[in-house]
PQR file with spaces between the fields and no chain letter, atoms N, CA, C, O and H, PARSE charges and radii, in Angstrom:
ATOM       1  N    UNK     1       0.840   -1.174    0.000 -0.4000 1.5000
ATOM       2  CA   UNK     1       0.000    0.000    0.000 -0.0000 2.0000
ATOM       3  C    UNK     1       0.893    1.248    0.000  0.5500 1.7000
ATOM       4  O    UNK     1       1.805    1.313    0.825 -0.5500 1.4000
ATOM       5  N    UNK     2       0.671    2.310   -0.936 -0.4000 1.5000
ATOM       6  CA   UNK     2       1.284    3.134   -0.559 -0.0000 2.0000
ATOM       7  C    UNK     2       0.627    4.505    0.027  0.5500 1.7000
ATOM       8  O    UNK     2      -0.414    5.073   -0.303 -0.5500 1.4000
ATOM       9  H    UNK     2      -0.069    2.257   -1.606  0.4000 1.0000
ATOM      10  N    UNK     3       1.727    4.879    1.140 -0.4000 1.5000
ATOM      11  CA   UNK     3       1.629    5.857    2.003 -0.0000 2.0000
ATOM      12  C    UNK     3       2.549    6.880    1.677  0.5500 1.7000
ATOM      13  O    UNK     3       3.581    6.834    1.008 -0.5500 1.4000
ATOM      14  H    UNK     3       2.573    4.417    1.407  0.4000 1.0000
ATOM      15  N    UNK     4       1.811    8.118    2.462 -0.4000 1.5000
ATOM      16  CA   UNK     4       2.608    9.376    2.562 -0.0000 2.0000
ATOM      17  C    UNK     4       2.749    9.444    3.697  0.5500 1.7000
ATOM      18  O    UNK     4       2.307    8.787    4.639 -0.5500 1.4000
ATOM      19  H    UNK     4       0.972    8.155    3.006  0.4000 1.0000
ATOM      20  N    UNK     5       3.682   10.651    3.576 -0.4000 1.5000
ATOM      21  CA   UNK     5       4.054   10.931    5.193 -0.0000 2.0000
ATOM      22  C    UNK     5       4.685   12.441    5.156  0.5500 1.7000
ATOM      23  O    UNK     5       5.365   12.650    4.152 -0.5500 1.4000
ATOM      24  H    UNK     5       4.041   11.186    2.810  0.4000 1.0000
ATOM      25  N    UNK     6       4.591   13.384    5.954 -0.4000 1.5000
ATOM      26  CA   UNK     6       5.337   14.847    5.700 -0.0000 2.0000
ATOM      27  C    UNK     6       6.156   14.947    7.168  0.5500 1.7000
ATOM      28  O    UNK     6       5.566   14.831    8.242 -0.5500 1.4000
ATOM      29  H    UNK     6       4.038   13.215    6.770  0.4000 1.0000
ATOM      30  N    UNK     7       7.276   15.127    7.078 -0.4000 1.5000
ATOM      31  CA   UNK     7       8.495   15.548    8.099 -0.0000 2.0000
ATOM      32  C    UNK     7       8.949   16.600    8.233  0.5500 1.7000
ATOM      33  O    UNK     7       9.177   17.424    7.347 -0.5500 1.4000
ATOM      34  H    UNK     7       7.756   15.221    6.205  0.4000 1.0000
ATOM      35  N    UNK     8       9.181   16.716    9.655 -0.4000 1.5000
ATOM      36  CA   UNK     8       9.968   18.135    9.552 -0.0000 2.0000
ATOM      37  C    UNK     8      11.667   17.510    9.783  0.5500 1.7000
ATOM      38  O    UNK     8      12.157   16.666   10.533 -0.5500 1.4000
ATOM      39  H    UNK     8       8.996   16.047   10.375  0.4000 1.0000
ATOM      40  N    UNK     9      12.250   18.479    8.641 -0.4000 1.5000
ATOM      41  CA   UNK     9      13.239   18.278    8.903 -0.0000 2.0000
ATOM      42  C    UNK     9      14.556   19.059    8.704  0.5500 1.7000
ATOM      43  O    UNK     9      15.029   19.340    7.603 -0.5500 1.4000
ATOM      44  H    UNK     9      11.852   19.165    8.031  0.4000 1.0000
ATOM      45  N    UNK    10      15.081   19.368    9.881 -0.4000 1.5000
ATOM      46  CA   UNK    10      16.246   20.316    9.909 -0.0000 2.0000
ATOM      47  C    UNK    10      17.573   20.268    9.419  0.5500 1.7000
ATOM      48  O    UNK    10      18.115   19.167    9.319 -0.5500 1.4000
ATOM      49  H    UNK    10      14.696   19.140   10.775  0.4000 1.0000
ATOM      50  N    UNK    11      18.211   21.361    9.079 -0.4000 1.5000
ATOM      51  CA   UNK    11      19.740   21.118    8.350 -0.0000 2.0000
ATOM      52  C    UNK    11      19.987   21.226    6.922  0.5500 1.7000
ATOM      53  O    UNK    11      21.036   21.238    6.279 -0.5500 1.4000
ATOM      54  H    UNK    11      17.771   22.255    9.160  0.4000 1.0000
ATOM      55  N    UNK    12      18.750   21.304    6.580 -0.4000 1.5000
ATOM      56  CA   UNK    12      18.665   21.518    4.952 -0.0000 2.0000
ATOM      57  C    UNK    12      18.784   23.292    5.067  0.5500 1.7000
ATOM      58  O    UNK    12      18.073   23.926    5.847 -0.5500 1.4000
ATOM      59  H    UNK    12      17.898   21.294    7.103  0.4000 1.0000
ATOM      60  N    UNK    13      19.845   23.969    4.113 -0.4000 1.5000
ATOM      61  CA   UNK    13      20.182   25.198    4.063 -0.0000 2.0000
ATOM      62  C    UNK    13      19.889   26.066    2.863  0.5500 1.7000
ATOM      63  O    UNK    13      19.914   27.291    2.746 -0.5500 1.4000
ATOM      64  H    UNK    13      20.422   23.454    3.480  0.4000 1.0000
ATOM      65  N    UNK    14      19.550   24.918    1.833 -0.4000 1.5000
ATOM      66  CA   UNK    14      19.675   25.601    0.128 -0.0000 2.0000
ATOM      67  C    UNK    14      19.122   24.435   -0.659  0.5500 1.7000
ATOM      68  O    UNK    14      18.863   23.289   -0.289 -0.5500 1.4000
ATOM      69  H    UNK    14      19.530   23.923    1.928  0.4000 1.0000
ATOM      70  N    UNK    15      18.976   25.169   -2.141 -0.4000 1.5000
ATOM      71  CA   UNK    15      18.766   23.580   -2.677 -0.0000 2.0000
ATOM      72  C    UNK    15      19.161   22.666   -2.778  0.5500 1.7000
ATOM      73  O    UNK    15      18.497   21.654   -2.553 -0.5500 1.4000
ATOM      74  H    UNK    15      19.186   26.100   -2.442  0.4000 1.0000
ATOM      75  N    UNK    16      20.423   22.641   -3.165 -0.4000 1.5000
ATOM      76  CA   UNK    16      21.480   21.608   -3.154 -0.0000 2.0000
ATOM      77  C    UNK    16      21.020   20.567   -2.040  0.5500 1.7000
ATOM      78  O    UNK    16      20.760   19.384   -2.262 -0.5500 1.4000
ATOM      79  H    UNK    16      20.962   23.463   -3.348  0.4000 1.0000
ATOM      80  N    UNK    17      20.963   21.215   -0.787 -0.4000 1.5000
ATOM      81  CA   UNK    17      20.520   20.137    0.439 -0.0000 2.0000
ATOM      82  C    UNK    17      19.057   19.498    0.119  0.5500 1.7000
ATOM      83  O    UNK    17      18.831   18.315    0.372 -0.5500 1.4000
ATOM      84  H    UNK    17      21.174   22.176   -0.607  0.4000 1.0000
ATOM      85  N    UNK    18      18.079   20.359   -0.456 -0.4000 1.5000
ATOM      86  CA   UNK    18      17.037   19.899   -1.134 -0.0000 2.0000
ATOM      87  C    UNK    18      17.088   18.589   -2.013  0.5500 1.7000
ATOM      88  O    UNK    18      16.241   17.710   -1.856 -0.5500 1.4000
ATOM      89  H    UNK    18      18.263   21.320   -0.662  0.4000 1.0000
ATOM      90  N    UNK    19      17.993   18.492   -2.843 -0.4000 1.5000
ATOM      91  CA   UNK    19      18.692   17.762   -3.786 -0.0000 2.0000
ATOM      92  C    UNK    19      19.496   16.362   -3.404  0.5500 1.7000
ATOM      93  O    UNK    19      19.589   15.320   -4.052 -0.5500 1.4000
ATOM      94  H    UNK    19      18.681   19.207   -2.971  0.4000 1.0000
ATOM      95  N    UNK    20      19.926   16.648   -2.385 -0.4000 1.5000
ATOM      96  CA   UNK    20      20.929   15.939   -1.947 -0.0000 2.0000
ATOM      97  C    UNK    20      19.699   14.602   -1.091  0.5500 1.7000
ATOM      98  O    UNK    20      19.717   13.386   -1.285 -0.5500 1.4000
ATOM      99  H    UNK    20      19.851   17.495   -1.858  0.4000 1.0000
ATOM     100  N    UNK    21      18.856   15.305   -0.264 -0.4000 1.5000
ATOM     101  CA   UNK    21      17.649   14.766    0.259 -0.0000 2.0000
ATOM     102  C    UNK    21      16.932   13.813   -0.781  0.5500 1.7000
ATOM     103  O    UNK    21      16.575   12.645   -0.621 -0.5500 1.4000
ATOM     104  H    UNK    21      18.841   16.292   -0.106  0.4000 1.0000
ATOM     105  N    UNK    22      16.863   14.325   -1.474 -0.4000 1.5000
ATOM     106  CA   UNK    22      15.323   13.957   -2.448 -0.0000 2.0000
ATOM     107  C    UNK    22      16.433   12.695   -3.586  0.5500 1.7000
ATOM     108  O    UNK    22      15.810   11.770   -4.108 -0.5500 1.4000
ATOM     109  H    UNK    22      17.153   15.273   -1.604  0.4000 1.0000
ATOM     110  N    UNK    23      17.971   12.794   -3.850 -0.4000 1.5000
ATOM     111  CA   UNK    23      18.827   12.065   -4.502 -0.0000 2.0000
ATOM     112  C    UNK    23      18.988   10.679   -3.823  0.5500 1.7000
ATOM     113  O    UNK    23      19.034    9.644   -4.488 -0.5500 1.4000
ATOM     114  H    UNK    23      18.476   13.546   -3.426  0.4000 1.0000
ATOM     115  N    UNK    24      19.105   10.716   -1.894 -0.4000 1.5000
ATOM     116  CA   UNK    24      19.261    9.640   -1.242 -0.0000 2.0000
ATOM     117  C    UNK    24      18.064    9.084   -1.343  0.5500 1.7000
ATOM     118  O    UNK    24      18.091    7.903   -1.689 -0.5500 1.4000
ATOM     119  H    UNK    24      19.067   11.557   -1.354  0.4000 1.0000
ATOM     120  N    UNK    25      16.603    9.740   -1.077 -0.4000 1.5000
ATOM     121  CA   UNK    25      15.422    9.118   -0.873 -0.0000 2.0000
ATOM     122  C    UNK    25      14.815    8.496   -2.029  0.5500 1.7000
ATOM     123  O    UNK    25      13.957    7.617   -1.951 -0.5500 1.4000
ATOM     124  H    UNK    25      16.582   10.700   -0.795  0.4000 1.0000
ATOM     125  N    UNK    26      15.282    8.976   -3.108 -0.4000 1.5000
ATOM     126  CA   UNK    26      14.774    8.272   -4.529 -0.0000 2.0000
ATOM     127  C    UNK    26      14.914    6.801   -4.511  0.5500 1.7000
ATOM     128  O    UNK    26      14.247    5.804   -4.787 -0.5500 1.4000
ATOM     129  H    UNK    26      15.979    9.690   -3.171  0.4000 1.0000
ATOM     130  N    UNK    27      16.554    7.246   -3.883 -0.4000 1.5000
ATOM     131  CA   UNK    27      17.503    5.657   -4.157 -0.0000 2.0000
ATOM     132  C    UNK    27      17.037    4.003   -3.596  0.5500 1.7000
ATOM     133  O    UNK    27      17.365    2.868   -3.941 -0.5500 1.4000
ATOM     134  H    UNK    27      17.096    8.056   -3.659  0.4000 1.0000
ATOM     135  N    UNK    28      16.034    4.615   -2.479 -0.4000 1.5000
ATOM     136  CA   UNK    28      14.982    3.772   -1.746 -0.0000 2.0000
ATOM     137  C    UNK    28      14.297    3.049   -2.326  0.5500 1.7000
ATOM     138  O    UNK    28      13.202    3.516   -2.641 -0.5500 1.4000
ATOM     139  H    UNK    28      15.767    5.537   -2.198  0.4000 1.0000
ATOM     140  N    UNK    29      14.560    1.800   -2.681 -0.4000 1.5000
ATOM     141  CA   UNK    29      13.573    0.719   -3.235 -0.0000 2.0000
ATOM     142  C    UNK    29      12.168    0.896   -2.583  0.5500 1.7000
ATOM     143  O    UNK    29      12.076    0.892   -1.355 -0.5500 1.4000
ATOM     144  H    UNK    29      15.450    1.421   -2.425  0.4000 1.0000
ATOM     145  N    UNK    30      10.518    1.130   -3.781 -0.4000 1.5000
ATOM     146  CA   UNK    30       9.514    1.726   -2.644 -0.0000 2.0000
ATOM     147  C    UNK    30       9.286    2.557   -2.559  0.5500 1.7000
ATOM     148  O    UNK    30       8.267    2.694   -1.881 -0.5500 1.4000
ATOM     149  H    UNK    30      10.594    1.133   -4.778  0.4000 1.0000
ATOM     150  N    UNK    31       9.884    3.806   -3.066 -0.4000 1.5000
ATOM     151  CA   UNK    31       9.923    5.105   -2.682 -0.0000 2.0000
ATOM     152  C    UNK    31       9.519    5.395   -3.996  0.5500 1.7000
ATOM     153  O    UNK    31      10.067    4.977   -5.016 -0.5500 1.4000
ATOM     154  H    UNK    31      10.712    3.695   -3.616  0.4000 1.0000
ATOM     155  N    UNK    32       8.219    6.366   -3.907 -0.4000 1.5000
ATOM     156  CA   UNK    32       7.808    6.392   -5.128 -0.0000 2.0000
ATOM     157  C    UNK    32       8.076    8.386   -5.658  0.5500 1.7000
ATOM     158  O    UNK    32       8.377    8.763   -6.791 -0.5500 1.4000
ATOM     159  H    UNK    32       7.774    6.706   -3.078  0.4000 1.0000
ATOM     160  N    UNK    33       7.837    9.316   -4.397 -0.4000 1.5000
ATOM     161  CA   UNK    33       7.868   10.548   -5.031 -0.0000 2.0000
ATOM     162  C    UNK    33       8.877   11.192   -3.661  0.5500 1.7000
ATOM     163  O    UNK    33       9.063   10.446   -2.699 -0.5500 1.4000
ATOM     164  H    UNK    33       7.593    9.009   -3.477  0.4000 1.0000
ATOM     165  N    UNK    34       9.436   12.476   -3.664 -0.4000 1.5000
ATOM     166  CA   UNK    34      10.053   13.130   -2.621 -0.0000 2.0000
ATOM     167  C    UNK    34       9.847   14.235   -3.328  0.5500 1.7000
ATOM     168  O    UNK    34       9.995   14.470   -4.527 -0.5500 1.4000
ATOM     169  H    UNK    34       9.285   13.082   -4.445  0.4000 1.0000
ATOM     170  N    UNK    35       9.390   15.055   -2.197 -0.4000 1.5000
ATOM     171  CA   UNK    35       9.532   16.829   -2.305 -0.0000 2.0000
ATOM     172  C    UNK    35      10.644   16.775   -0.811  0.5500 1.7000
ATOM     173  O    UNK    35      10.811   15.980    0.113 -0.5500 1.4000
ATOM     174  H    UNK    35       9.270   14.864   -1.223  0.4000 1.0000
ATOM     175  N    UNK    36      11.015   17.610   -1.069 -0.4000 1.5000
ATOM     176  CA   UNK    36      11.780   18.516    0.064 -0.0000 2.0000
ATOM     177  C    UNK    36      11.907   20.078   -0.287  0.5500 1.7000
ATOM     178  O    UNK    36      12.095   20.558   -1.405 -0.5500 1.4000
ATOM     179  H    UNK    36      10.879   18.257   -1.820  0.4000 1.0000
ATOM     180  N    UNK    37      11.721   20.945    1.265 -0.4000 1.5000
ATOM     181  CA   UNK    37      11.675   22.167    1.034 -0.0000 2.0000
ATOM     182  C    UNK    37      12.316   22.664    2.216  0.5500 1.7000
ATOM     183  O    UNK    37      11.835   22.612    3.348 -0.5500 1.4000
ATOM     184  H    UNK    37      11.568   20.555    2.173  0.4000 1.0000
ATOM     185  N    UNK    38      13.658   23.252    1.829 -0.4000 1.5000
ATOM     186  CA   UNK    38      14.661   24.045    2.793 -0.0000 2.0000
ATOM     187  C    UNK    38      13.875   25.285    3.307  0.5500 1.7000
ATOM     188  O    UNK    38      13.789   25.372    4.532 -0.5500 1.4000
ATOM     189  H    UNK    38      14.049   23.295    0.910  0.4000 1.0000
ATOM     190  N    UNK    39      13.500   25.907    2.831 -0.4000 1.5000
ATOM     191  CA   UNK    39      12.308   27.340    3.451 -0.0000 2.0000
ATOM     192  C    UNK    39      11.370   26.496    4.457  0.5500 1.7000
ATOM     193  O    UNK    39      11.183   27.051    5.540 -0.5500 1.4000
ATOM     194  H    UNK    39      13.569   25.837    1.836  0.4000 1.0000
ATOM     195  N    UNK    40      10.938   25.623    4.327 -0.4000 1.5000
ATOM     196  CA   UNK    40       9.247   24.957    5.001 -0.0000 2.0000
ATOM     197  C    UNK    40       9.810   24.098    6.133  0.5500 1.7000
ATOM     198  O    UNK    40       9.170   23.703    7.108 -0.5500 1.4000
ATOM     199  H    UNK    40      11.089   25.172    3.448  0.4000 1.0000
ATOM     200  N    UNK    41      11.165   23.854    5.850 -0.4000 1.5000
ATOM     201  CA   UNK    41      12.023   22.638    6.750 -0.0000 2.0000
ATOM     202  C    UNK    41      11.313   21.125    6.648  0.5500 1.7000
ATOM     203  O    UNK    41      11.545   20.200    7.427 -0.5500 1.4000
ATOM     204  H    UNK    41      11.684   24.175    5.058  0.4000 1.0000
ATOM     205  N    UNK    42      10.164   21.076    5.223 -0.4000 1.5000
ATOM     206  CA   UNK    42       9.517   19.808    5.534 -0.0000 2.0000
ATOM     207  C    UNK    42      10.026   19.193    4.015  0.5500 1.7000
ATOM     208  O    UNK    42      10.401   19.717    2.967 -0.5500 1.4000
ATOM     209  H    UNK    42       9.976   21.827    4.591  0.4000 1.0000
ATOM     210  N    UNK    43       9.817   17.720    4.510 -0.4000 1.5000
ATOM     211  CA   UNK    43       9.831   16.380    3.421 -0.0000 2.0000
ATOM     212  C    UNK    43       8.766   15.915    2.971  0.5500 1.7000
ATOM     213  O    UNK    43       7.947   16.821    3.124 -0.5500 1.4000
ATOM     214  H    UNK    43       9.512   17.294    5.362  0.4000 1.0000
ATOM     215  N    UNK    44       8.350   15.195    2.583 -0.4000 1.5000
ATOM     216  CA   UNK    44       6.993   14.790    1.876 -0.0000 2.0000
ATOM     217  C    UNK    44       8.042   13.423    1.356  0.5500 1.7000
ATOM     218  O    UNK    44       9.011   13.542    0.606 -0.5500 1.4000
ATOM     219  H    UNK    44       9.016   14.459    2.459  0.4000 1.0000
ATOM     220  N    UNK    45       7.557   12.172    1.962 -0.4000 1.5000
ATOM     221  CA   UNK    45       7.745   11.291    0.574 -0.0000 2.0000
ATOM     222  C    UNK    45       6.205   10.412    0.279  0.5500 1.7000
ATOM     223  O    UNK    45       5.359   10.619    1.150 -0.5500 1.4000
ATOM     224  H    UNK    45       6.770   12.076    2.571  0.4000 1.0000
ATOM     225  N    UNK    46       5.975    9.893   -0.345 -0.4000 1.5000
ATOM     226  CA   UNK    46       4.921    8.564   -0.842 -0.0000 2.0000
ATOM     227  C    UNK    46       6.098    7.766   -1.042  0.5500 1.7000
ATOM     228  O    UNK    46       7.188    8.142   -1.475 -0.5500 1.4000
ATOM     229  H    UNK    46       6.661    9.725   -1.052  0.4000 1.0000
ATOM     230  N    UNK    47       5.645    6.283   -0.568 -0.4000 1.5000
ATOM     231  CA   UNK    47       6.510    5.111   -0.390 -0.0000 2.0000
ATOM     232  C    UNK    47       5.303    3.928   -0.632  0.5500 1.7000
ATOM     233  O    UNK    47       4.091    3.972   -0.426 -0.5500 1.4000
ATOM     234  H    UNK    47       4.761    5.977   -0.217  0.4000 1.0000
ATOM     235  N    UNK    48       6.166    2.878   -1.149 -0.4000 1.5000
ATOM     236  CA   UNK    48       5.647    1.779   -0.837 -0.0000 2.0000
ATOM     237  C    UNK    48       5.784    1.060    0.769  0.5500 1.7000
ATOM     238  O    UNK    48       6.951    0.756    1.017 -0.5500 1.4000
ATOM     239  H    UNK    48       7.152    2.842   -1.316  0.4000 1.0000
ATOM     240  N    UNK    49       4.818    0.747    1.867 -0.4000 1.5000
ATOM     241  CA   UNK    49       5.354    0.330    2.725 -0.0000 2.0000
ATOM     242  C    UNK    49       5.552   -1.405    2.624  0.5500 1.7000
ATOM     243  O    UNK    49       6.235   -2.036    3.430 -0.5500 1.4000
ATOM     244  H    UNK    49       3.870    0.994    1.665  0.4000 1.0000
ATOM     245  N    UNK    50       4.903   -1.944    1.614 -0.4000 1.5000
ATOM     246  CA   UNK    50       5.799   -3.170    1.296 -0.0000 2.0000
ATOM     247  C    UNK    50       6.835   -3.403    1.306  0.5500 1.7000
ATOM     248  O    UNK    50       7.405   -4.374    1.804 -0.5500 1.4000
ATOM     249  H    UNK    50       4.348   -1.431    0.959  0.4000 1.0000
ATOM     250  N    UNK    51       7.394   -2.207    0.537 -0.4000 1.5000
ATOM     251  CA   UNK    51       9.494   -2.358    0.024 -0.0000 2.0000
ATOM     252  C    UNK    51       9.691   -1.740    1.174  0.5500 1.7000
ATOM     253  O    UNK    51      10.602   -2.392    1.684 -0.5500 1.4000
ATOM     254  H    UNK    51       6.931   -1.418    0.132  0.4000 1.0000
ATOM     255  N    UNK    52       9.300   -0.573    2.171 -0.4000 1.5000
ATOM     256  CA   UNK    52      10.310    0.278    2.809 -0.0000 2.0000
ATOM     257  C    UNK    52      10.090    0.370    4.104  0.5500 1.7000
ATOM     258  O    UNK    52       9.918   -0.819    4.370 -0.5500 1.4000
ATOM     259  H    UNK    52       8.560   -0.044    1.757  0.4000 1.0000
ATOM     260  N    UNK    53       9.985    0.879    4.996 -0.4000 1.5000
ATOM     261  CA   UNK    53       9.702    1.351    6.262 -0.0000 2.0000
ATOM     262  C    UNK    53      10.166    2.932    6.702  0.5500 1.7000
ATOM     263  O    UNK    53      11.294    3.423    6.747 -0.5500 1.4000
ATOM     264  H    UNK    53      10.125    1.846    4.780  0.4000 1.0000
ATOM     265  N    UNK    54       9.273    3.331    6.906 -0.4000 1.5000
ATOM     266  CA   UNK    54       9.567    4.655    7.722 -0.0000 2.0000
ATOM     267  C    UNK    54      10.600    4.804    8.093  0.5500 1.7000
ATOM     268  O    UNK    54      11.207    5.849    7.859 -0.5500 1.4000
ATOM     269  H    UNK    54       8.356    2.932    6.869  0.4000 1.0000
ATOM     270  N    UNK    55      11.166    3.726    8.841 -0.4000 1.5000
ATOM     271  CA   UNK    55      12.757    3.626    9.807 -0.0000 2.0000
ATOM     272  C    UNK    55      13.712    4.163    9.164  0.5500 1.7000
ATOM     273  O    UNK    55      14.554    4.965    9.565 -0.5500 1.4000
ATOM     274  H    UNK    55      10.673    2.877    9.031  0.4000 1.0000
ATOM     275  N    UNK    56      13.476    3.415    7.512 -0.4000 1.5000
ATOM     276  CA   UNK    56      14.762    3.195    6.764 -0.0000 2.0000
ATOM     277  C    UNK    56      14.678    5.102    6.142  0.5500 1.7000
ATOM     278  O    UNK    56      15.498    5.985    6.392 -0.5500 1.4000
ATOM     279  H    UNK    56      12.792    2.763    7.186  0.4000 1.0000
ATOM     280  N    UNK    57      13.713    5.184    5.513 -0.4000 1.5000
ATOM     281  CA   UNK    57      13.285    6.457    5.100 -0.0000 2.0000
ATOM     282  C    UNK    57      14.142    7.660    6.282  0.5500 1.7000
ATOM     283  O    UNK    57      15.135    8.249    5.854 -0.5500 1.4000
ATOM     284  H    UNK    57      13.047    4.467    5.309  0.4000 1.0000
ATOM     285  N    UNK    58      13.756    7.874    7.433 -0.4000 1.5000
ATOM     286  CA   UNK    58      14.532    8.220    8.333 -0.0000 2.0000
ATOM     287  C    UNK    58      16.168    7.906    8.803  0.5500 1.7000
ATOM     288  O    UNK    58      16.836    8.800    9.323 -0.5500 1.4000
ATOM     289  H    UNK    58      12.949    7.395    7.780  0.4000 1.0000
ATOM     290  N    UNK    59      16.492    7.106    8.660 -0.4000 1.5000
ATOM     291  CA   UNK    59      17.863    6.681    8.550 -0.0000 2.0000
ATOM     292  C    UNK    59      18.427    7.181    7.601  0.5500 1.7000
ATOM     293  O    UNK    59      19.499    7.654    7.979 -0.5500 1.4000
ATOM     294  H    UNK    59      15.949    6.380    8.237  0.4000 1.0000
ATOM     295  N    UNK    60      18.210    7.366    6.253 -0.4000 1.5000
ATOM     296  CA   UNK    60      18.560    7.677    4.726 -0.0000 2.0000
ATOM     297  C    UNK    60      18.141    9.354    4.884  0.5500 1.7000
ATOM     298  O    UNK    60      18.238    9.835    3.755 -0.5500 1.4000
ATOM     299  H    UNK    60      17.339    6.982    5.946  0.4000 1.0000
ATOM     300  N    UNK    61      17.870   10.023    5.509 -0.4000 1.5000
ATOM     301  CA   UNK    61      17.721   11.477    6.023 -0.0000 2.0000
ATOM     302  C    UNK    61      19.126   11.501    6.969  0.5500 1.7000
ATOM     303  O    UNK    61      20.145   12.060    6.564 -0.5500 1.4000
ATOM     304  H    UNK    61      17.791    9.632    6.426  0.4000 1.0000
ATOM     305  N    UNK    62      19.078   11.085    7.774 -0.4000 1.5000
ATOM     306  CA   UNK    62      20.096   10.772    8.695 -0.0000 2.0000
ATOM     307  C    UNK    62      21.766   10.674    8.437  0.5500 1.7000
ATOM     308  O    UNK    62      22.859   10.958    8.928 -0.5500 1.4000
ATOM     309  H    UNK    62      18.250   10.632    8.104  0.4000 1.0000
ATOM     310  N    UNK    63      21.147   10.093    7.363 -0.4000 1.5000
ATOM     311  CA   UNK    63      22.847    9.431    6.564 -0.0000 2.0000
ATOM     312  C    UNK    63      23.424   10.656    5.595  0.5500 1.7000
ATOM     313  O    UNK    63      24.575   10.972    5.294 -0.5500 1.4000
ATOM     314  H    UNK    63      20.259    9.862    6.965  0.4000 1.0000
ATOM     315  N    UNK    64      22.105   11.216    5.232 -0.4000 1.5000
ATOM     316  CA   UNK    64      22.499   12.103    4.244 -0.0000 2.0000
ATOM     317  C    UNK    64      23.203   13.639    4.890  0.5500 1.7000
ATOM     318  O    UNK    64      23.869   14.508    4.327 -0.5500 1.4000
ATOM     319  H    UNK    64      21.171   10.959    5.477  0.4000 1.0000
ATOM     320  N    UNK    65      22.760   13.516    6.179 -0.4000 1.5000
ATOM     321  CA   UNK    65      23.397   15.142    7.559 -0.0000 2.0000
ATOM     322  C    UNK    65      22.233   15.793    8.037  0.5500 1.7000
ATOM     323  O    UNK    65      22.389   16.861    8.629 -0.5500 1.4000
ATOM     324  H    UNK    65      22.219   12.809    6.636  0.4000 1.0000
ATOM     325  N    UNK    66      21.025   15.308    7.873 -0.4000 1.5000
ATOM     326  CA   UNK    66      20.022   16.401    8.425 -0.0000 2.0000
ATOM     327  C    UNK    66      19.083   15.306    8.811  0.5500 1.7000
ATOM     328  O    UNK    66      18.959   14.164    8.369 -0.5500 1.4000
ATOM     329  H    UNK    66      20.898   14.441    7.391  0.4000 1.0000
ATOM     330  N    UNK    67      18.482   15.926    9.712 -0.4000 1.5000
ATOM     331  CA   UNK    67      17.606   15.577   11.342 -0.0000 2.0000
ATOM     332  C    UNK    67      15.910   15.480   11.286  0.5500 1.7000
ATOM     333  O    UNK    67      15.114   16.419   11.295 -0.5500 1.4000
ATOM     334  H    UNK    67      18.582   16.854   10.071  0.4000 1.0000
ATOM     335  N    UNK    68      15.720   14.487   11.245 -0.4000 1.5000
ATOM     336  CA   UNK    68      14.125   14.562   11.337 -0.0000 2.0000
ATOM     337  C    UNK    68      13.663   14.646   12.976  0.5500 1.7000
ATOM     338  O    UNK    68      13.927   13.935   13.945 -0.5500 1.4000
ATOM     339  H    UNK    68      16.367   13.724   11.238  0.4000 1.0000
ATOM     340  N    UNK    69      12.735   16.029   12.771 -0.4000 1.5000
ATOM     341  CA   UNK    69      12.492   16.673   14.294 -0.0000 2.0000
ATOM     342  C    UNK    69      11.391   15.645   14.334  0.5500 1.7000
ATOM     343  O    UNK    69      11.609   14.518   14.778 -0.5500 1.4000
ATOM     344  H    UNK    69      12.521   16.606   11.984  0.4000 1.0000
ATOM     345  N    UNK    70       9.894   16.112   13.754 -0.4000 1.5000
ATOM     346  CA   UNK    70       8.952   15.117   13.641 -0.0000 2.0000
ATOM     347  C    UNK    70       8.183   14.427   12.541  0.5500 1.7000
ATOM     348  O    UNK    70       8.081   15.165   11.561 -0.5500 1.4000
ATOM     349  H    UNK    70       9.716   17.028   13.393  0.4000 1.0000
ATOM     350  N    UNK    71       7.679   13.393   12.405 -0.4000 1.5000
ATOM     351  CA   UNK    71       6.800   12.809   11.372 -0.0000 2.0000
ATOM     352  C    UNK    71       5.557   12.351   11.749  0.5500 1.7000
ATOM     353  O    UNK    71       4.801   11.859   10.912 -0.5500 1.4000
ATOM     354  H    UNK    71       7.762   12.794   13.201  0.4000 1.0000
């Protein structure tokens, strides 16, 4: 089934970090769309939760240098 979900998430400064976000989260088997917005501090993905889990989605934010406050 796929789900959305919107995050806040800090450390993103410019687009590039926008980019950099939305480049790791693509890479997510499952992961079907990503917005990210450095002004709004929020994420948006739609995922498959068959292929993915929230966890991993969060971890792959994590990995990339910036902080999910809440989801």
């Amino acid at each position: 089934m796929i789900e959305s979900i919107e995050m806040k998430v800090t450390g993103m400064k410019c687009g590039g970090c926008e980019t950099h976000v939305k480049t790791q989260l693509s890479a997510i088997a499952g992961v079907h769309k990503v917005e990210a917005s450095f002004k709004d501090t929020q994420v948006r993905v739609a995922f498959d939760d068959s292929q993915t889990t929230l966890e991993a989605i969060k971890s792959a934010i994590a990995e990339a240098g910036f902080h999910v406050v809440a989801a």
